[in-house]
C-alpha positions in Angstrom: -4.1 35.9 52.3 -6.6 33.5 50.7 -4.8 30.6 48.4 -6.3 29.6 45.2 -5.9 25.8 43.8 -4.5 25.9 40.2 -5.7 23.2 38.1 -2.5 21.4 36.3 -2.8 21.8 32.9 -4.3 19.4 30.9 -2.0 16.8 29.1 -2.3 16.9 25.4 -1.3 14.0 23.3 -0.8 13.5 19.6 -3.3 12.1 17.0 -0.7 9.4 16.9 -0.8 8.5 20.7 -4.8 8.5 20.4 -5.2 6.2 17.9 -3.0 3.6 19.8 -4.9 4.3 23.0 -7.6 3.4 20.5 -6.3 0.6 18.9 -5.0 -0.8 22.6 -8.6 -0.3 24.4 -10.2 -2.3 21.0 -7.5 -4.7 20.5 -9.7 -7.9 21.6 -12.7 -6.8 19.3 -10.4 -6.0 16.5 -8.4 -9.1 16.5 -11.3 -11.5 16.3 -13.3 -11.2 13.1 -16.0 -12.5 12.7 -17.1 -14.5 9.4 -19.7 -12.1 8.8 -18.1 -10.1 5.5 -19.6 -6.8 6.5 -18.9 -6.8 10.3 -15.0 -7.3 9.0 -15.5 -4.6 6.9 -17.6 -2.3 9.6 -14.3 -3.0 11.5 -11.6 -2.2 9.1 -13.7 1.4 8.3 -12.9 2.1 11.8 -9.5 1.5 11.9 -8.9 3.7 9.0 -11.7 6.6 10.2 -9.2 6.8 13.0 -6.8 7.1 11.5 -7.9 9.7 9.0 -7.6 11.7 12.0 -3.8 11.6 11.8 -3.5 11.9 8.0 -6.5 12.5 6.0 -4.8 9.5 2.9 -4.2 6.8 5.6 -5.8 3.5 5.5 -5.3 0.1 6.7 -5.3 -3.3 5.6 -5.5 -6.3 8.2 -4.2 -9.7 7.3 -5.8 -12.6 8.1 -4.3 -15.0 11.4 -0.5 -16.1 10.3 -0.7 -19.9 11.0 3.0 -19.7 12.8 2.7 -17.7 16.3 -1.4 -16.7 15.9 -0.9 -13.4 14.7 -2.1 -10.4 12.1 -0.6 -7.8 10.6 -2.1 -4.3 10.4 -0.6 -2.4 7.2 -0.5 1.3 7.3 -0.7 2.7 3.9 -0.6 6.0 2.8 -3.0 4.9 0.0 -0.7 5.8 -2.8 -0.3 9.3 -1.7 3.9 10.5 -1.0 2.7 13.2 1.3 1.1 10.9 3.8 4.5 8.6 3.8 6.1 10.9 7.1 2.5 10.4 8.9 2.8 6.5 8.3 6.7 6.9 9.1 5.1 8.4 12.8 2.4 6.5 13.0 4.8 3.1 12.7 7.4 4.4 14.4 5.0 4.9 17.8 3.2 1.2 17.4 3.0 -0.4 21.0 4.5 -4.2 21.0 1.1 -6.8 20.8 1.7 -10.4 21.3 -1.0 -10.6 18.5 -0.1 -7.9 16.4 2.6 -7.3 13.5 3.1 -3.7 12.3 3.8 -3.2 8.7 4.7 0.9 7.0 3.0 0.7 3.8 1.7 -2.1 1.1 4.4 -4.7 0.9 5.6 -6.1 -2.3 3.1 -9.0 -3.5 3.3 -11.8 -6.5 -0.4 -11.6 -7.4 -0.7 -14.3 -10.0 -4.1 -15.3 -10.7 -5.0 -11.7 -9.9 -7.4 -9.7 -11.5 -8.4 -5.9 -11.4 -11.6 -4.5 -12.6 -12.0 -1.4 -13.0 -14.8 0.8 -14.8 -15.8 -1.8 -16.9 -12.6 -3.2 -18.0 -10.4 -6.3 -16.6 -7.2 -6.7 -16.3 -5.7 -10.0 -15.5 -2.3 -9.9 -13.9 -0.7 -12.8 -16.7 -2.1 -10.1 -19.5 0.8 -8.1 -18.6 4.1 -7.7 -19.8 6.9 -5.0 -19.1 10.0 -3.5 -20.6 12.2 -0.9 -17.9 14.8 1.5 -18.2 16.8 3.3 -15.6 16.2 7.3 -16.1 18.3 9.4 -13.5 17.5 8.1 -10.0 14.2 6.5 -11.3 13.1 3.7 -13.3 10.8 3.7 -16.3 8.0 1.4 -16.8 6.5 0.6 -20.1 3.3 -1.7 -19.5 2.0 -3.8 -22.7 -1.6 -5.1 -22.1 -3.6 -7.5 -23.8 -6.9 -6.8 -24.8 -5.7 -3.0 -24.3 -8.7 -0.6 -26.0 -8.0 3.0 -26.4 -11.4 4.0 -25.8 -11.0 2.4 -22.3 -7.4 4.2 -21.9 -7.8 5.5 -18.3 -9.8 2.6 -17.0 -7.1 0.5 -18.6 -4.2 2.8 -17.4 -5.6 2.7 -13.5 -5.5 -1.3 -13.2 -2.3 -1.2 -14.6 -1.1 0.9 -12.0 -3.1 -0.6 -9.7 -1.4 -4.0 -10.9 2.2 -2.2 -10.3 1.7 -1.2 -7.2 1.0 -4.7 -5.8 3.7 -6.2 -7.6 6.4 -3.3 -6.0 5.0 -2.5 -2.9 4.0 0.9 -2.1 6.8 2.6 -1.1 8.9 1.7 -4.6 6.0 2.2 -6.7 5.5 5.7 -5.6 8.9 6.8 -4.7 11.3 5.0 -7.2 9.0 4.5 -10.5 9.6 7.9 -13.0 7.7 7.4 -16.3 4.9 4.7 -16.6 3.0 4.1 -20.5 0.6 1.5 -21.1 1.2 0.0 -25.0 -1.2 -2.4 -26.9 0.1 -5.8 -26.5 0.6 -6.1 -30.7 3.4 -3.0 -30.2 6.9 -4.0 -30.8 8.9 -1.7 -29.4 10.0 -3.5 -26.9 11.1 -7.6 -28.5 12.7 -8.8 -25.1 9.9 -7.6 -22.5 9.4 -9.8 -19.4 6.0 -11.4 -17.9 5.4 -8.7 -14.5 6.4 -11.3 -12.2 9.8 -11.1 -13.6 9.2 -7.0 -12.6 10.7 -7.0 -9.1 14.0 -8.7 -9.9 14.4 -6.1 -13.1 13.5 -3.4 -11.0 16.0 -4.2 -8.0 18.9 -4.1 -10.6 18.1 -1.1 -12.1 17.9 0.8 -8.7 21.1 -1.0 -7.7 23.3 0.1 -10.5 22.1 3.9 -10.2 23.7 3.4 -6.9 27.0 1.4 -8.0 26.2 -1.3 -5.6 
């Protein structure tokens, strides 16, 4: 009786596990960026082509060299989309430890004074807008009042505006806790005792805090 070897079967691993074997075996070349504006970008496209392969919303953003302990942080971002967030939750959740590396699940909260947007045409600097909030059920309403706010530019208007929120909340908040969100002219007076949006965050905290009695 003749015996035939078996192969063992082949071992199959996640898109999350190959795009840390990735990130591990490119480490050195992704770490060290060069000055050269498009080679950084050739790098960051990628990073996020990568892993597009283990949700097809995902991107990245990489920080630049922290000065206290030499190291970057990689952001994974579902790009503003909730049905990516469980991908970024597994994707995080499976990060190998770096020396040089911090990990961060989705855009962080940011103060982005000085900050400007442009978007189709329009700008939108981030001390042209004000805010008035509400709590509604679980969720918090956002009314935005813009200066220089022209209807016939309403969706290019609306997008930096949102664009401007999520920065100031941080992704996960902006797309998870924020219900309603208008854009007003500036000249509306609805709202007599709206805030500058750095003052959002604070608001915002209190709100969600009191819809949970804490």
């Amino acid at each position: 009786m003749m015996l035939s070897a078996v192969a063992p079967p082949e071992k199959r691993t996640t898109p999350e596990q190959d795009f840390w074997d990735w990130f591990q075996a490119n480490e050195e070349t992704l770490f060290t960026f060069t000055p050269d504006l498009q080679e950084a970008l050739d790098r960051i496209d990628r990073i996020n082509a990568k892993m597009r392969n283990v949700h097809s919303s995902m991107c990245s953003e990489v920080g630049l060299v922290l000065e206290e302990g030499g190291k970057r942080e990689l952001i994974i971002s579902a790009d503003g989309n909730p049905d990516a967030f469980p991908a970024v939750e597994r994707l995080f959740s499976q990060a190998p430890k770096l020396d040089r590396w911090i990990w961060v699940k989705f855009k962080p909260r940011r103060t982005p004074e000085g900050m400007m947007i442009r978007h189709q045409g329009v700008s939108l600097k981030f001390d042209d807008v004000f805010f008035a909030a509400e709590a509604n059920d679980d969720k918090v309403d956002i009314y935005l009042y813009l200066r220089h706010y022209q209807r016939r530019h309403e969706q290019a208007y609306q997008c930096a505006a949102i664009l401007m929120l999520d920065n100031t909340l941080g992704e996960c908040d902006s797309e998870t806790k924020v219900g309603f969100i208008e854009t007003r002219y500036f000249s509306d007076r609805r709202d007599p005792g709206r805030k500058p949006l750095k003052e959002l965050p604070t608001v915002f905290d209190d709100l969600i805090a009191r819809q949970k009695g804490v």
